[in-house]
C-alpha positions as CSV (number, residue, x, y, z in Angstrom):
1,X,-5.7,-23.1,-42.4
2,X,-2.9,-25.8,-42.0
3,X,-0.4,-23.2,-40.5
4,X,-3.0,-21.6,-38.4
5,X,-4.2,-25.3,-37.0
6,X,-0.2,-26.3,-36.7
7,X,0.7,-22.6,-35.3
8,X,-2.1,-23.3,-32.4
9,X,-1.4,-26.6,-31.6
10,X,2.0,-25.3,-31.0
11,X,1.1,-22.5,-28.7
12,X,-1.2,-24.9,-26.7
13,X,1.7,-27.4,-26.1
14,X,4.0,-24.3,-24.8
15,X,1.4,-23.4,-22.8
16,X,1.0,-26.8,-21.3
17,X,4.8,-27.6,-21.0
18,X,5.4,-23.9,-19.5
19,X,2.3,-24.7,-16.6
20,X,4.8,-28.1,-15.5
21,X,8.1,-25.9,-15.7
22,X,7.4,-24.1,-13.1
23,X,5.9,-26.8,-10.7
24,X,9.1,-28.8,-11.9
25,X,11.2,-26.1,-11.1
26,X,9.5,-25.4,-7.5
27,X,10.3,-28.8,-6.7
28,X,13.7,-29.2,-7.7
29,X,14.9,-26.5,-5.9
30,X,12.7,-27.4,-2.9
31,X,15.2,-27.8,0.1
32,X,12.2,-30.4,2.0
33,X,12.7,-34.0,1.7
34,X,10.5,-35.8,-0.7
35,X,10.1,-39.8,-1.7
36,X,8.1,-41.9,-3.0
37,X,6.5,-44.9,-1.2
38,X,5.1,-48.1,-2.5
39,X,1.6,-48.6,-0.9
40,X,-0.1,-52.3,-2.0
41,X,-4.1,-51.6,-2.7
42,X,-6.7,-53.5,-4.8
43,X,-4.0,-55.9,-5.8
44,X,-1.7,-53.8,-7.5
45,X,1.4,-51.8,-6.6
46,X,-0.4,-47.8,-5.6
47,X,3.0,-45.0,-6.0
48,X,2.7,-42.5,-3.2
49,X,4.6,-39.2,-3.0
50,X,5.2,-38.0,0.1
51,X,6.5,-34.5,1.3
52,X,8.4,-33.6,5.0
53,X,8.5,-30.0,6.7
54,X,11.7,-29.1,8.1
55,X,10.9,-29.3,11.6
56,X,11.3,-31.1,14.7
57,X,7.7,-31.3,15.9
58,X,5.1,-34.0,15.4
59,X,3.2,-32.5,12.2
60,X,-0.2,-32.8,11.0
61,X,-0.6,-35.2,7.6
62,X,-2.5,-33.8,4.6
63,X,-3.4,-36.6,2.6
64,X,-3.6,-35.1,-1.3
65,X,-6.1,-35.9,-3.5
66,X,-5.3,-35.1,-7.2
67,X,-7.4,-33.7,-10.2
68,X,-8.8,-35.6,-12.6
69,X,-5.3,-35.4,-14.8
70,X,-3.9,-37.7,-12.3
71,X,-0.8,-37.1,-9.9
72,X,1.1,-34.5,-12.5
73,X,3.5,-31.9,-11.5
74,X,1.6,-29.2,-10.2
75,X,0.1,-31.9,-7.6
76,X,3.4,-32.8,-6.5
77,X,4.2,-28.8,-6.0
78,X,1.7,-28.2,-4.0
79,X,2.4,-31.0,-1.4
80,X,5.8,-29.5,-1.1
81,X,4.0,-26.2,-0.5
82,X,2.1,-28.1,2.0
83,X,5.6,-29.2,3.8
84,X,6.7,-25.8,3.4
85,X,4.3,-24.8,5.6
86,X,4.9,-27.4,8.5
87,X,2.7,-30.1,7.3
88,X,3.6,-33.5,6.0
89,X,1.5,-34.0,2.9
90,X,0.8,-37.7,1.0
91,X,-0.8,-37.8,-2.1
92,X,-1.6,-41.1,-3.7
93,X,-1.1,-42.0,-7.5
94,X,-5.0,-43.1,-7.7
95,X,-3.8,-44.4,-11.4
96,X,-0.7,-45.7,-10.9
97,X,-0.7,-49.4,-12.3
98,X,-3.8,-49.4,-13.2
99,X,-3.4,-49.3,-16.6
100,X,-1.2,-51.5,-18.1
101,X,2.1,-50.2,-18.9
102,X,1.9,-47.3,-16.6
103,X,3.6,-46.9,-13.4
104,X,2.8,-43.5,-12.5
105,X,0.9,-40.6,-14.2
106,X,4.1,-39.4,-15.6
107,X,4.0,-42.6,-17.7
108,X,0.8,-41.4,-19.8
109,X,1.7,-40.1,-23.2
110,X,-0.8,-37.3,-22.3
111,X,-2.5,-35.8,-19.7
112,X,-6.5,-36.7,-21.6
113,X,-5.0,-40.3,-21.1
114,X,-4.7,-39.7,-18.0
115,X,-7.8,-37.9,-17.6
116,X,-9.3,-41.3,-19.3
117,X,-8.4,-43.3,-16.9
118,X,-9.3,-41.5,-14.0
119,X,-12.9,-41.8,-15.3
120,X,-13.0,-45.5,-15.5
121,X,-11.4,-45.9,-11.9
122,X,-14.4,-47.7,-9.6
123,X,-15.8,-45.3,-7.2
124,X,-15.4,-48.5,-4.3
125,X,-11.9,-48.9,-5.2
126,X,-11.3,-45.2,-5.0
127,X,-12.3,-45.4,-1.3
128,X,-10.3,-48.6,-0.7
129,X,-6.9,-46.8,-2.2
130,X,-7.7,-43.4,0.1
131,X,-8.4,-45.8,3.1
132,X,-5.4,-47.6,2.3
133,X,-3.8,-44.1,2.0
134,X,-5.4,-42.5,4.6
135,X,-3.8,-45.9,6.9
136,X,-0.4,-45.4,5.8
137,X,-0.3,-41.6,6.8
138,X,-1.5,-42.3,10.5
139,X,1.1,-44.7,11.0
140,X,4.0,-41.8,10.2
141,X,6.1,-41.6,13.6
142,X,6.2,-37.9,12.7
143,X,2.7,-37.3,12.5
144,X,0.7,-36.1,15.1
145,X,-1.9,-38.2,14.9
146,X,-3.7,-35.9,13.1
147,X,-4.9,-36.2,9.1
148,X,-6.4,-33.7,6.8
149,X,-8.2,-34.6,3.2
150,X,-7.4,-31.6,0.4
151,X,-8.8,-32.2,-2.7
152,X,-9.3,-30.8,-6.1
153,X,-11.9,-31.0,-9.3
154,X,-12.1,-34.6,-9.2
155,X,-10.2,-35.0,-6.2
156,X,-12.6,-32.4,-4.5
157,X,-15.6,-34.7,-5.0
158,X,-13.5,-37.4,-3.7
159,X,-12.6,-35.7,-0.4
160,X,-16.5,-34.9,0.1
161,X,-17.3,-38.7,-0.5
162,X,-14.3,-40.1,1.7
163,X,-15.6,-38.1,4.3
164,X,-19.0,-40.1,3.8
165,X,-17.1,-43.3,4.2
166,X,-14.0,-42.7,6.4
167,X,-16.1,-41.4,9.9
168,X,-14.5,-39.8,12.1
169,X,-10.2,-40.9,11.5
170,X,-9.8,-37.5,9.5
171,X,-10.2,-34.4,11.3
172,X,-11.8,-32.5,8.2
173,X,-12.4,-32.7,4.6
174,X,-11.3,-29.7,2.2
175,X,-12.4,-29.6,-1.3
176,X,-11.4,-27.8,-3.9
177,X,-14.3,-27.2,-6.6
178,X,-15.9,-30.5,-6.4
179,X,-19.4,-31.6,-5.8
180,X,-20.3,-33.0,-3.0
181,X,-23.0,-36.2,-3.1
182,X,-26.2,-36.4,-4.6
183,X,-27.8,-38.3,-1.9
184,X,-28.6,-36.8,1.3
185,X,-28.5,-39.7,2.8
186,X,-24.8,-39.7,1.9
187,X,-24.3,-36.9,4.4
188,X,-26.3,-38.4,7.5
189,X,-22.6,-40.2,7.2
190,X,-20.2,-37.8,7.7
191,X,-18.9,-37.0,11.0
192,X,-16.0,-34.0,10.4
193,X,-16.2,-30.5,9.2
194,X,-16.3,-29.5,5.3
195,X,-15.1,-26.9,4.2
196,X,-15.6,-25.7,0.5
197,X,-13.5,-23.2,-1.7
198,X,-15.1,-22.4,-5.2
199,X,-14.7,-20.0,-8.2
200,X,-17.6,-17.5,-8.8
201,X,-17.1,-18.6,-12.5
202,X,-17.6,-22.4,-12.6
203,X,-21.1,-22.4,-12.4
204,X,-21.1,-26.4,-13.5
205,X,-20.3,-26.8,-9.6
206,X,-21.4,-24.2,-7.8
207,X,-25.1,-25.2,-9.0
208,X,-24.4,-28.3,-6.2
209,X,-23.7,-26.2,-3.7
210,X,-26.9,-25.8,-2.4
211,X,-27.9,-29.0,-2.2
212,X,-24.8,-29.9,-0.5
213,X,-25.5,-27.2,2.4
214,X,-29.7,-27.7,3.0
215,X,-28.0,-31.4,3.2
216,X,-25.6,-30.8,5.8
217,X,-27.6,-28.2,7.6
218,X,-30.3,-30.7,7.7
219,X,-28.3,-33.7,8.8
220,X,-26.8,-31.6,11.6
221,X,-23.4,-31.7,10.0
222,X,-20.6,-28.8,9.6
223,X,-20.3,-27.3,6.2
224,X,-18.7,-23.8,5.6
225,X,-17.2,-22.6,2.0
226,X,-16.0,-19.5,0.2
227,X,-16.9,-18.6,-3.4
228,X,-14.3,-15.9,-5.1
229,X,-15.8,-13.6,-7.6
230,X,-14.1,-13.6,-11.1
231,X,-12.1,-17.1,-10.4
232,X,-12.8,-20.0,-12.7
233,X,-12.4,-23.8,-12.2
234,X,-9.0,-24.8,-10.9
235,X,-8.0,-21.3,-9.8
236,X,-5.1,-23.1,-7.1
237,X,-3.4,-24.3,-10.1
238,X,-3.7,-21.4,-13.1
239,X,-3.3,-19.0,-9.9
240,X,-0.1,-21.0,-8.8
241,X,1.5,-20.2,-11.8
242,X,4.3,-17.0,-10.9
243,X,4.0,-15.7,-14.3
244,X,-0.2,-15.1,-13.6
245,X,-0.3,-11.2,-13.5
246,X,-1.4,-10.1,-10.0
247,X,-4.6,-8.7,-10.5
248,X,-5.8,-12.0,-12.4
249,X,-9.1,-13.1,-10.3
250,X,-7.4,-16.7,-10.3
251,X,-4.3,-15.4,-8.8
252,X,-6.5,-13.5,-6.5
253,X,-8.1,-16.9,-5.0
254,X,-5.9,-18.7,-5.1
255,X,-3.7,-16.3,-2.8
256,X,-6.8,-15.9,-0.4
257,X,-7.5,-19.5,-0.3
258,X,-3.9,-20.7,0.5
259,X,-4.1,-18.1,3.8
260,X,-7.0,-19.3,4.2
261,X,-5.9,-23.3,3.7
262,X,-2.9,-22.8,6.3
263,X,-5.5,-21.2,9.2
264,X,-7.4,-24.6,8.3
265,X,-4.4,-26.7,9.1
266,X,-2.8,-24.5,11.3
267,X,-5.5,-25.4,13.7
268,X,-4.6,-29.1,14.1
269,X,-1.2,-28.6,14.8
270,X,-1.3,-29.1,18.3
């Protein structure tokens, strides 16, 4: 039972250190310029990563919102897909410095740590970091103006509720399989489009669904989604990984839901 218990525990830590090699690898041999930016928010030092396409025209932001693992690898690699695509993308640290002794989520010893900590982050502050965020990415010279909200699990539900707080200086919300609010009364706020992409397998969140849409139909607001048969919870990210077989239903979404992702954006380049 002890070499079975040690045996797994190895597999599980290649598994996890193979899903960052790739992400790692993406973005080391991206040829985009990436940096990182020090944003000051609820009194403590907030670590920003930002992404630039390689053009000359004034781009569209996408301001990032992480999962609930904080701002790992795979985050970071999908903002420079972003840029790849023509879009400047900023995604906040949300736990940067907020624990002590830890910069930046690559300072946790572990990714539940992280997860720990994302859980005891005050739902008011949240807002104040993304406003903060959301602040820094309108003031980009090569911007157009224009910012975007992509989020994902955790980060999902947090581009839903920034849209309930933020009015209209985004030009949509995007969320990744995340609830949306459990007040309707919440959504009488929100003044820009939602759009929704979900697994057909993740039942946890798609029973919110619903009650998200009677909430924005009856409010008068816009609220379109996509559920993929067969994908689970956090299909971008297992999907995203190159060694995924193709006819995996998470590669399969997540494919569908990046076309469909860049028609989104596409649509506030000008």
């Amino acid at each position: 039972m002890k070499k079975l218990t040690t045996l797994l525990l190895f597999v599980c830590i290649t598994m996890s250190v193979h899903a960052q090699d790739y992400a790692l690898a993406q973005l080391e041999q991206s040829p985009r310029h990436h940096e990182w930016v020090e944003l000051e928010s609820n009194g403590r030092t907030m670590h920003t990563f930002v992404t630039y396409p390689e053009t000359s025209e004034p781009a569209p932001v996408v301001l990032v919102i992480h999962e609930n693992r904080g701002l790992n690898t795979w985050a970071r690699s999908f903002a420079d897909q972003v840029a790849e695509k023509g879009y400047i993308a900023v995604a906040p640290d949300l736990i940067s410095n907020m624990v002590e002794g830890f910069e930046k989520t690559s300072d946790f010893p572990t990714s539940d740590e992280a997860r720990s900590a994302i859980y005891e982050l005050n739902p008011d502050g949240v807002t104040t970091d993304l406003k903060t965020t959301l602040e820094y990415a309108r003031s980009l010279d090569a911007g157009n103006g224009k910012v975007i909200v992509v989020g994902f699990c955790w980060g999902g539900s947090q581009s839903f509720r920034f849209a309930t707080n933020i009015g209209s200086e985004i030009e949509q919300a995007v969320v990744f399989y995340g609830t949306g609010p459990r007040e309707t009364a919440d959504y009488e706020r929100i003044e820009v489009p939602v759009f929704g992409f979900y697994g057909g397998n993740d039942n946890r969140v798609n029973s919110t669904i619903g009650f998200s849409e009677s909430s924005m139909q009856s409010t008068g607001k816009k609220y379109d989604y996509i559920i993929y048969d067969g994908a689970g919870h956090a299909f971008m990210r297992r999907g995203d990984d190159p060694s995924t077989d193709s006819n995996d239903p998470n590669k399969i979404a997540r494919d569908k839901a990046w076309e469909k992702l860049v028609t989104i954006l596409d649509s506030y380049k000008e």
